[in-house]
Structure formats: structure tokens, C-alpha cells
N, C-alpha and C positions, 0 to 999 in steps of 0.2 A: 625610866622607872614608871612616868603619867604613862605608856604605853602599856608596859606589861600590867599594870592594874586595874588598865580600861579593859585589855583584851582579859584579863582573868572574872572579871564582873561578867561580860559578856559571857564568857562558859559559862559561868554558875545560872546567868540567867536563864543560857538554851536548855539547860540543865533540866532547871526547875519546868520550864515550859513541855519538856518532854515527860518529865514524869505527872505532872497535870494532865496532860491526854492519855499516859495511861493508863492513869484513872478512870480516866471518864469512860473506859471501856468494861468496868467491871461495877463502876456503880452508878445511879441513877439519882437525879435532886429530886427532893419531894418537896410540898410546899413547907416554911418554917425552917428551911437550912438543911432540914435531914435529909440522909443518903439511904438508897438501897441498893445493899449487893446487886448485879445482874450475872446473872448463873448463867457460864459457858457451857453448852452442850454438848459432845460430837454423837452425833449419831455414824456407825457402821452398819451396812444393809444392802440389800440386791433391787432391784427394780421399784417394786414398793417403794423404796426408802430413799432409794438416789435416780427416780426416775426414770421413765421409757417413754419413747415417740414422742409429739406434741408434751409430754408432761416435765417438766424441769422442776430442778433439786429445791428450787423454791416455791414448786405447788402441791409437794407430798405431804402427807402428812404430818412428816418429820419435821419439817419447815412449821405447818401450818400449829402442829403442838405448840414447836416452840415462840411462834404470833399469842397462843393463848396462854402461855403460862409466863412471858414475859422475857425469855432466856434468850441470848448471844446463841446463836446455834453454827456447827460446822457441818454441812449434809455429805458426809463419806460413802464409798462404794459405786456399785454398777451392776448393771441388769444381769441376769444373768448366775450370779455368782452364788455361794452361800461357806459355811465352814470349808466343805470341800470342792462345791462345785467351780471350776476355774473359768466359767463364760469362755466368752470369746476370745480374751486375751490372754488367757491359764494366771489369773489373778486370784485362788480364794481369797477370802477376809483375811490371812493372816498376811499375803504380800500385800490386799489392799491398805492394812493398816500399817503398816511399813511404810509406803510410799505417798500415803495422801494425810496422816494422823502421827503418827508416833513423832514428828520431827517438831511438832507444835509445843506449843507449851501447854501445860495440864491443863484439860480443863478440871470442871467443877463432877462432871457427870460424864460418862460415856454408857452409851445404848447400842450393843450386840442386837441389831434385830434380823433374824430372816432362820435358812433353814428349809422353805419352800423348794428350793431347786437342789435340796442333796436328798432327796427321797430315795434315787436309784443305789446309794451308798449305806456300805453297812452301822445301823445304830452304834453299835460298839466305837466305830472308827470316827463318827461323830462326835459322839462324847469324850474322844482321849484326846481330838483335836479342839471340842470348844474349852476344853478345863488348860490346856496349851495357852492358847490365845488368851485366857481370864488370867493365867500368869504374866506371861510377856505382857500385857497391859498394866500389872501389879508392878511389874518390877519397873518399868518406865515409867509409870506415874504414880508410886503408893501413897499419895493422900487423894488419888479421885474418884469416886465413887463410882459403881457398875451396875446398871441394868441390862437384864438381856428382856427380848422381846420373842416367842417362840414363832412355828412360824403361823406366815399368814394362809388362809384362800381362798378363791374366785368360787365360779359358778358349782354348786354340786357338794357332795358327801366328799371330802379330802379321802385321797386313796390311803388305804391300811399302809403302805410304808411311811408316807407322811405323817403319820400318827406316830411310828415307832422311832423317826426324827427327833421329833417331838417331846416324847416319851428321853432320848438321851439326854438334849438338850436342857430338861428342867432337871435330870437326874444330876449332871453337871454341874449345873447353879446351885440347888442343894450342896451339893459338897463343897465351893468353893463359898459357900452364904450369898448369892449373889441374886437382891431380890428378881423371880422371873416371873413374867405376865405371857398370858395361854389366851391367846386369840380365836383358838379352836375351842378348848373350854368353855372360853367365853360366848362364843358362838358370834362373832363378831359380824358374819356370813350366816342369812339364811337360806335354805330354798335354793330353787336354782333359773336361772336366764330361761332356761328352754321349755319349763314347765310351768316357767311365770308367777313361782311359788315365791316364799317368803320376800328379804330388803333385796336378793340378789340382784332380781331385774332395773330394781332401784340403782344398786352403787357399782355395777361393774358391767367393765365394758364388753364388746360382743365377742371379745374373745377369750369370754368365760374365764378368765384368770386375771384380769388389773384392776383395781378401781377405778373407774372415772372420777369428775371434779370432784358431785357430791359424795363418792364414794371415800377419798383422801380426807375430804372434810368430816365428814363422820366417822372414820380412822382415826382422827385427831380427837373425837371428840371422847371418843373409847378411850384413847391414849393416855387424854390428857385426866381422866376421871381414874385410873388405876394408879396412873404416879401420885397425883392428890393424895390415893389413898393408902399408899405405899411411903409416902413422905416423904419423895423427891420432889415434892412442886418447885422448892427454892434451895436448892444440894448447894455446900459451900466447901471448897476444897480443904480436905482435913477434918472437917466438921462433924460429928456424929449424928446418925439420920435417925430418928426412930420409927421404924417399921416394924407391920407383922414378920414372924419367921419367915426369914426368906426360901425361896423356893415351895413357896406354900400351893 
């Protein structure tokens, strides 16, 4: 009987011991005994977002947002890709999020970013696949909040299809409420590499389309100054965000 009582203390204690650390993964001590939520992020994204060559998933922007705003981040995706474009290994976003995101547990936030490499595909067929994806994530995780990110670019005037991407993409977000941030709008890029005009020469690299270090780091710093003001700096699963109209 001293047995089974020693061995049942024992559970309860591994018990306790495990849900103590998985605590500690969602919140932070402050000084004075208080905690702070830490907001799980996943980001979804093509190169930009999950890296290419020398750049790894923890030197993009994605990564480096979530160094400034404090967040648990998960950096999904692969170069290449976008809603429709399948890269190299016929992966759009919708298998990538199948296979490297949906089997997780919620997080607090998920961030749609890119749309860069589906220029050559028709707007219409954009927008009926990102409002797709804004579901299928709805329905797998309906208390986690959604950002999309439209898309990004390198050196030069972004070509008229990529504006009409672009153009789906926010028209998407709008209809599903799902607040979206315009990179292009924003002018996030100026000028161009070859003409030595505006930040381009500054943040991207020679092959007119990635950002380099500083280029990620000030990616982040855009990033991280729209969600501030969109009112995801600290998203809490379930939670109610107050933001402007989304898809504004």
C-alpha cells in the first residue's frame, strides 16, 4: 500500500512539474512576482519570411519582429512559394501549412505573408485561394488571430501583375476582417540597385529582389511599427484585438 502511495505522489509530482514548464513557455516573470503572457507567433511566407542562401529562418525579419516585440515565434514556409506558386517542391502555402503549422497547437497570432512569386497567376484565382487558406486556418484554430502581410519587393517599380496580386490579396482580407499590411503602399522599398536611387541600394541584395542583413532588420522595423499600430503587438488566443478596420 506504502508503495502504491509513494508511486502515486510521484505522478502527481511529474505531474505538476510538467505543467510548470508549460507555463513557462507562454509566460514571462517580471520583477514583484507578476507574469506576462508571451504571444506564440507562426508566421507563413516564401523567402522573405523563411529564408534563402546564407539567410536562415532566424535572421529574417520574421524572426527578428518577433526579437522586438517579445513573441515565442514559429518561422513557416520556403523560398520560392506564395498562395499559388508551388517552388521547388509543388508546396503552395496551403500544403505548407498542412505540413509544417496546422499539427501545432494554436497559437496566439498567425501572419499570411508574401504573394511576391504568384504574380504570373490570375488575381481572381489568388483571392478564392487566400479567403480558402483564411478558412482552413479558422477552422483549425478559431480563437487565433490573423494577419496577412501583402506582398513584398527588391530592386525597382514592382511589375503591374504584382500590384494586381496585391490588389486580391487585401480585397481577401477585407472580406474575411482579417487585418492586412501593404508593403508596397507603404513603400517599404525605394528607388532601385542600378540607379543608386532611393533605401534600395541600402537594403537589398545584388540580386535586386532579397533583402540583405540591414535590409530584414528594417523589414522588422516596418513590421514591427504596423502591428503596434494594428494592435497585435501582444495577440492573446481568444482575446479581442482592437484595431482600425481591417483591411484598411
Amino acid at each position: 500500500m506504502n508503495a502504491r502511495l509513494t508511486a502515486a505522489a510521484l505522478i502527481l509530482s511529474l505531474t505538476a512539474a510538467l505543467t510548470a514548464c508549460s507555463a513557462d513557455t507562454t509566460e514571462e516573470a517580471r520583477p514583484g512576482g507578476h507574469t506576462r503572457h508571451v504571444s506564440v507567433v507562426a508566421f507563413l511566407g516564401d523567402s522573405y519570411t523563411a529564408g534563402i542562401g546564407d539567410t536562415t529562418r532566424d535572421q529574417t525579419y520574421a524572426a527578428l519582429t518577433a526579437q522586438r516585440l517579445g513573441w515565442q515565434v514559429i518561422v513557416a514556409g520556403q523560398a520560392g512559394t506564395g498562395l499559388l506558386a508551388p517552388g521547388h517542391d509543388g508546396n503552395p502555402f496551403g500544403k505548407l501549412y498542412e505540413m509544417q503549422l496546422a499539427w501545432r497547437p494554436a497559437p496566439d497570432l498567425a501572419v499570411i505573408s508574401g504573394g511576391h512569386n504568384d504574380w504570373p497567376y490570375p488575381p481572381s484565382l489568388e483571392e478564392t485561394t487566400a479567403t480558402q487558406l483564411v478558412n482552413r486556418m479558422r477552422q483549425r484554430w478559431p480563437r487565433t488571430h490573423l494577419l496577412m502581410v501583402g506582398p513584398m519587393w527588391g530592386s525597382g517599380e514592382p511589375r503591374t501583375e504584382a500590384l494586381g496580386i496585391r490588389d486580391a490579396l487585401k480585397t481577401a482580407a477585407k472580406q474575411e476582417n482579417v487585418p492586412f499590411i501593404d508593403p508596397l503602399a507603404e513603400r517599404w522599398v525605394t528607388g532601385s540597385r542600378e540607379s543608386g536611387t532611393g533605401n534600395a541600394p541600402r537594403y537589398i541584395l545584388k540580386d535586386d529582389t532579397h533583402p540583405n542583413a540591414a535590409g530584414h532588420r528594417y523589414f522588422a522595423d516596418r513590421l514591427t511599427e504596423d502591428v503596434r499600430r494594428l494592435g497585435l503587438a501582444e495577440p492573446v488566443l481568444g482575446q479581442p484585438i482592437t484595431h482600425p478596420k481591417a483591411g484598411g
